[in-house]
ZAKOL-140832 format. One record per residue: residue in one letter; x, y, z of N, C-alpha, C in turn. Coordinates in steps of 0.05 Angstrom, whole numbers, padded with zeros to 5 digits, always signed. Layout:
% ZAKOL-140832
AXYZXYZXYZ/...
This chain:
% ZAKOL-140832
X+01886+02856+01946+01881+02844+01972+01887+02814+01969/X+01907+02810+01984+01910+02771+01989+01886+02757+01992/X+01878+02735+01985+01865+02718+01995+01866+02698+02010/X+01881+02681+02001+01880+02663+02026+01919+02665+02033/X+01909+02659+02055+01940+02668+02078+01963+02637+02070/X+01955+02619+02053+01977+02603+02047+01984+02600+02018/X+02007+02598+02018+02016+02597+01987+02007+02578+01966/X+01998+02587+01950+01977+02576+01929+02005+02557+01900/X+01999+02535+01896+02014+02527+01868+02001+02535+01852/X+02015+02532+01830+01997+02539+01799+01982+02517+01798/X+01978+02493+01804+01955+02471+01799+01934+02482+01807/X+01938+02486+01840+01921+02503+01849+01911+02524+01846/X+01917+02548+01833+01906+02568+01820+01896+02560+01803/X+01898+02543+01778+01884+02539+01758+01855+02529+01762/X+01857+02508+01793+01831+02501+01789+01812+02514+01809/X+01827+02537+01816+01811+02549+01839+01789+02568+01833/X+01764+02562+01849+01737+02571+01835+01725+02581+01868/X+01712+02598+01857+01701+02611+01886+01670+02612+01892/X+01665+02605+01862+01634+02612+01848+01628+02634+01849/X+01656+02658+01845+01638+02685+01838+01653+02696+01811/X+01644+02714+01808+01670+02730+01774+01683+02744+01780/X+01700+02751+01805+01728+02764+01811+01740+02744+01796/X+01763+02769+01788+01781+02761+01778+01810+02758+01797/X+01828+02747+01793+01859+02740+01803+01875+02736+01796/X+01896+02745+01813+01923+02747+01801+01932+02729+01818/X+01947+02713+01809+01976+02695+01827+02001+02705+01830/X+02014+02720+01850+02040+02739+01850+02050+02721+01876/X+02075+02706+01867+02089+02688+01878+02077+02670+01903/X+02056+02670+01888+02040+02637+01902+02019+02658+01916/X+02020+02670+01915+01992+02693+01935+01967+02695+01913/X+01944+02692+01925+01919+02690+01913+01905+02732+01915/X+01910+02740+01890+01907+02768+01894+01878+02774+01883/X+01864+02780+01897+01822+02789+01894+01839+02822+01874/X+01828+02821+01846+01838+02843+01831+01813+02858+01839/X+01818+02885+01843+01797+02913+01848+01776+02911+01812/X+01756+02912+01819+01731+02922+01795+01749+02950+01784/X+01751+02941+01756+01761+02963+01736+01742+02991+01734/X+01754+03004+01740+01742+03035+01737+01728+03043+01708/X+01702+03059+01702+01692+03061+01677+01719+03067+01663/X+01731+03090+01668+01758+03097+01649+01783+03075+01642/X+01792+03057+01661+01807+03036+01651+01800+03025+01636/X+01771+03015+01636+01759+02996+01621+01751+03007+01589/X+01749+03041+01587+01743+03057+01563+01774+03063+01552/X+01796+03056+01563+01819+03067+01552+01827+03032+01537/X+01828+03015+01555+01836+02988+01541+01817+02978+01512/X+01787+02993+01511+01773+02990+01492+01784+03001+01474/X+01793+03026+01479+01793+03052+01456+01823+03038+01438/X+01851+03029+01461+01869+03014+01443+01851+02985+01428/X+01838+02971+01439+01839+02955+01425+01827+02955+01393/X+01812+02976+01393+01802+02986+01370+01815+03006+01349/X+01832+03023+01368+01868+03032+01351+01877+03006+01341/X+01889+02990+01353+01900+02973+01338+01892+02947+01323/X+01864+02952+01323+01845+02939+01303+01851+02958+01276/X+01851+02987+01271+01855+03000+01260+01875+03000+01241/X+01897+02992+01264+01933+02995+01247+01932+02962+01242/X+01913+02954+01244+01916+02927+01224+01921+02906+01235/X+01935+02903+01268+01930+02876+01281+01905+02857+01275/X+01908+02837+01271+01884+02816+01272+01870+02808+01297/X+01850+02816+01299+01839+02808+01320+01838+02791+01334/X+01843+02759+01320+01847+02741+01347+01887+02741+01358/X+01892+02764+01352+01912+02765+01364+01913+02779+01391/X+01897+02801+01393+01879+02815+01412+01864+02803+01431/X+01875+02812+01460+01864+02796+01481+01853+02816+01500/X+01838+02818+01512+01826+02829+01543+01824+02818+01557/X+01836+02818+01585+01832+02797+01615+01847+02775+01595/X+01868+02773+01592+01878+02745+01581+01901+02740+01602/X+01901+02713+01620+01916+02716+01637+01945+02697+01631/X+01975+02708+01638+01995+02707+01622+02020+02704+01652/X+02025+02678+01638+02036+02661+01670+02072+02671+01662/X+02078+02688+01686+02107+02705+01682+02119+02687+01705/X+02152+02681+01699+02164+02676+01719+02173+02696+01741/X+02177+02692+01766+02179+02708+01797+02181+02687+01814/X+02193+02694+01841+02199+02677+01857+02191+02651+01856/X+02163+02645+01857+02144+02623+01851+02133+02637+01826/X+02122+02621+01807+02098+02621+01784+02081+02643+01793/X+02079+02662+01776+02069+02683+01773+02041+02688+01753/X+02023+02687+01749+02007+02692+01735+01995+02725+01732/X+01992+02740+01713+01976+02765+01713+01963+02773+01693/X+01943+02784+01695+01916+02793+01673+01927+02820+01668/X+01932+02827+01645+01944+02854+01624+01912+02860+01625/X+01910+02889+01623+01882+02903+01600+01883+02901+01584/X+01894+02892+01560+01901+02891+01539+01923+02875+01537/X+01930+02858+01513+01941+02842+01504+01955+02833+01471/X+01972+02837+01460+01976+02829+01434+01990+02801+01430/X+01978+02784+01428+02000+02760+01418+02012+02762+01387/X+02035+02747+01389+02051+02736+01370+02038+02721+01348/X+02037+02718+01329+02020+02695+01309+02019+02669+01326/X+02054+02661+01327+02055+02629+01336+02041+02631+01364/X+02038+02659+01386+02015+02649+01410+01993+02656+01412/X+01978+02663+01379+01956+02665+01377+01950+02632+01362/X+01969+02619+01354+01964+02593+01345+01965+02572+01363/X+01983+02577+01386+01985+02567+01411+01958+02566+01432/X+01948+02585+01432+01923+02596+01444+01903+02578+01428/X+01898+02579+01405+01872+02563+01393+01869+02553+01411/X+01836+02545+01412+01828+02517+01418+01827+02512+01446/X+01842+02529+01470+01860+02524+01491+01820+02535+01506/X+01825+02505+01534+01798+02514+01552+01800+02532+01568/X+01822+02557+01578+01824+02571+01591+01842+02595+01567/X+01838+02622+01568+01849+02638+01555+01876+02650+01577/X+01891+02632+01571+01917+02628+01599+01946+02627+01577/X+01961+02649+01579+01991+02641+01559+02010+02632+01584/X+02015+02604+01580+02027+02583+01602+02060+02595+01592/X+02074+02580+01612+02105+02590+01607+02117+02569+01578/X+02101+02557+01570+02113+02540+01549+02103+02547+01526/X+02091+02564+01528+02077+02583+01493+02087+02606+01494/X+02091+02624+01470+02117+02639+01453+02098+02662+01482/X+02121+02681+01490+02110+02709+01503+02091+02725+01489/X+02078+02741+01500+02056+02759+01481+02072+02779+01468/X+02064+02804+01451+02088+02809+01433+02077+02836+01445/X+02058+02849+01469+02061+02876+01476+02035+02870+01497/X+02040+02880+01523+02019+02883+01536+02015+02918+01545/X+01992+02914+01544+01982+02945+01562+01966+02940+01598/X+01978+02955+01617+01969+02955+01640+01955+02990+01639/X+01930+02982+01642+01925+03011+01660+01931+03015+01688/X+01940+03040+01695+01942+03035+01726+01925+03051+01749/X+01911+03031+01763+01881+03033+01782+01899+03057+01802/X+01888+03063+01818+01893+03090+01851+01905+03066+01865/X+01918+03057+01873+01939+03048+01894+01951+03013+01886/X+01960+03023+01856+01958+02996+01844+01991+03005+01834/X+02005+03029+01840+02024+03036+01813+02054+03017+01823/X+02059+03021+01853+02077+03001+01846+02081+02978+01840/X+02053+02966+01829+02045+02929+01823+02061+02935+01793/X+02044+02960+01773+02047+02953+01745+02071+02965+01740/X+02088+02994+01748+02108+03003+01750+02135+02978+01752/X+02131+02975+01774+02155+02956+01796+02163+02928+01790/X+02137+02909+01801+02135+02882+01799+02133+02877+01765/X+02102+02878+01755+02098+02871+01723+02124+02886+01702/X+02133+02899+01714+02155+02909+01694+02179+02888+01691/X+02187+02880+01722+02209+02862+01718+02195+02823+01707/X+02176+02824+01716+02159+02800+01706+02161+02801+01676/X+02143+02821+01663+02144+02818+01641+02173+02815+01623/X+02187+02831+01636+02216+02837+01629+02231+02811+01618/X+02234+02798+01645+02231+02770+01654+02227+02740+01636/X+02198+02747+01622+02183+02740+01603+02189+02733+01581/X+02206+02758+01573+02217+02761+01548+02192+02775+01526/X+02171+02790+01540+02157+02804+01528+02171+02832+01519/X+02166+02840+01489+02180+02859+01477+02168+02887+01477/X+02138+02887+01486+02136+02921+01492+02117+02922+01513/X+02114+02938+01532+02093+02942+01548+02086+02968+01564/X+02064+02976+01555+02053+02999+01557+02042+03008+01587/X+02055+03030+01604+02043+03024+01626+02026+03050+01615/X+01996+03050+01614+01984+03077+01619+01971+03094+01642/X+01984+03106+01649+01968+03123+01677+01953+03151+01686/X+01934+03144+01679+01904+03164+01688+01920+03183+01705/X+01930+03166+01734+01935+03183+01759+01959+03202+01748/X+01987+03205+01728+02004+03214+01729+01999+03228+01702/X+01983+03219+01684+01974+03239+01649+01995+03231+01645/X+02002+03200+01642+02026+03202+01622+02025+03169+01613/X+02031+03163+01588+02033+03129+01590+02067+03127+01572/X+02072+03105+01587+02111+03098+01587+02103+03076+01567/X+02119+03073+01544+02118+03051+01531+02149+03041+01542/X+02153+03019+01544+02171+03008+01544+02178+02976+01519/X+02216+02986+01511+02217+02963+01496+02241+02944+01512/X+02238+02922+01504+02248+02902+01517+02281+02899+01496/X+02296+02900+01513+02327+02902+01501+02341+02890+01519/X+02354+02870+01504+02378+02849+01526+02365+02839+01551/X+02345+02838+01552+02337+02826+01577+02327+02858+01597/X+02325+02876+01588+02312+02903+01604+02295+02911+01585/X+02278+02935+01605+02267+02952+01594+02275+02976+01583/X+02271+02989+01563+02278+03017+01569+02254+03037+01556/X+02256+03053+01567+02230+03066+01563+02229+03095+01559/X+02203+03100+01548+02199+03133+01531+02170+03130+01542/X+02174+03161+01556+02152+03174+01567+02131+03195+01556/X+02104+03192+01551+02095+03210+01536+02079+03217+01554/X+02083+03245+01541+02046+03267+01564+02039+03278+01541/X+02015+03287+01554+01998+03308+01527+01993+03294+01499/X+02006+03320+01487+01998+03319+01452+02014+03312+01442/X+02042+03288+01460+02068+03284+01442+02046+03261+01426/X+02067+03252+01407+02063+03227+01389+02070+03198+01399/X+02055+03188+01400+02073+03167+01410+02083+03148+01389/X+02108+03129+01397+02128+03111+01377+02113+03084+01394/X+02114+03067+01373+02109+03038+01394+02142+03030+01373/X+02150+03014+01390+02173+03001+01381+02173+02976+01356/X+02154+02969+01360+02133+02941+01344+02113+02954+01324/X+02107+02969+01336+02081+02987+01303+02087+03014+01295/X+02111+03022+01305+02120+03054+01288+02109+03070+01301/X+02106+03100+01288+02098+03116+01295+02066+03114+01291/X+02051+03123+01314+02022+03116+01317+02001+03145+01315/X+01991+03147+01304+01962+03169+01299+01952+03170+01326/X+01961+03167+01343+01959+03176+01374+01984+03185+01387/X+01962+03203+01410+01975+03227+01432+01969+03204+01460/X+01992+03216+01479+01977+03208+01505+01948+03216+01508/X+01950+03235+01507+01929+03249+01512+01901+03239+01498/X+01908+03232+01481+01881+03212+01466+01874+03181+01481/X+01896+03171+01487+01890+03151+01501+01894+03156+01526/X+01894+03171+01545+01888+03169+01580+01854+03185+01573/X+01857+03196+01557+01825+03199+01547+01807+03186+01547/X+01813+03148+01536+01800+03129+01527+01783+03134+01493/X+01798+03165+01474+01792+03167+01452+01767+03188+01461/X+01764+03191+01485+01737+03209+01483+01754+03246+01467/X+01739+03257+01452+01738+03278+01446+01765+03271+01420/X+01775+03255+01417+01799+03253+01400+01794+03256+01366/
């Protein structure tokens, strides 16, 4: 849902405060009120971040709600469920008073979107060519509504992508072959 009916700058987004804890997205200067995450989005982005606590990522490389400023018509800002930075933009990040990857710090090195009931052509469509855009190298769309999550790797400036359902295996392009099924993760690891 838009918020306010005039086009927002990024100054302006940054210092925009409402005094409540919605969160927002900035999609070409539009102030976007993000929908309350569903128990299962919120149990699937846990369950990766704790997979890849597992396969050995370092934790402050690992982000949730980390919001990651993509170029689009105007300055684009958007919050991934998950997040992996790069060493150099987890070194970039130190220290930083807002957990915000600005367009002048290295891209994140893989995001994951879950995707909400009437959200698919945002993470499908738009965040695909954003991130694309970015120069981010893998990004996971996972979707509850379709039982299937698309990893996608970033090549020449596109995406290309491998679709998994069920009990396949999944490949991340960046961490190999992974001890996970779709099916374990649209799960959120329950029963896995």
């Amino acid at each position: 849902m838009t918020v306010a009916a005039q086009k927002m700058t990024f100054a302006e987004f940054l210092s925009y405060d409402d005094g409540t804890d919605a969160v927002y997205e900035l999609e070409n200067g539009e102030l976007i009120a993000m929908p309350a995450e569903s128990d299962l989005n919120q149990r699937i982005a846990s369950y990766l971040f704790a997979v890849l606590l597992q396969l050995g990522v370092p934790s402050y490389r690992l982000r949730i709600g980390i919001e990651v400023a993509v170029s689009a018509k105007r300055l684009s800002v958007r919050v991934p469920d998950l997040t992996v930075l790069s060493e150099e933009g987890a070194t970039a990040l130190a220290g930083a008073s807002r957990s915000l990857v600005s367009l002048e710090m290295p891209p994140p090195w893989l995001v994951v979107e879950v995707v909400s009931p009437n959200q698919e052509k945002r993470d499908y469509r738009y965040k695909r060519s954003e991130y694309a855009a970015r120069g981010i190298m893998e990004y996971w769309i996972v979707d509850p509504i379709q039982a299937r999550v698309t990893v996608l790797e970033w090549v020449e400036g596109l995406y290309e992508e491998q679709v998994y359902t069920g009990d396949k295996q999944m490949i991340s392009p960046l961490l190999g072959r992974l001890e996970l099924t779709a099916a374990q993760v649209l799960q959120g690891g329950e029963n896995a």
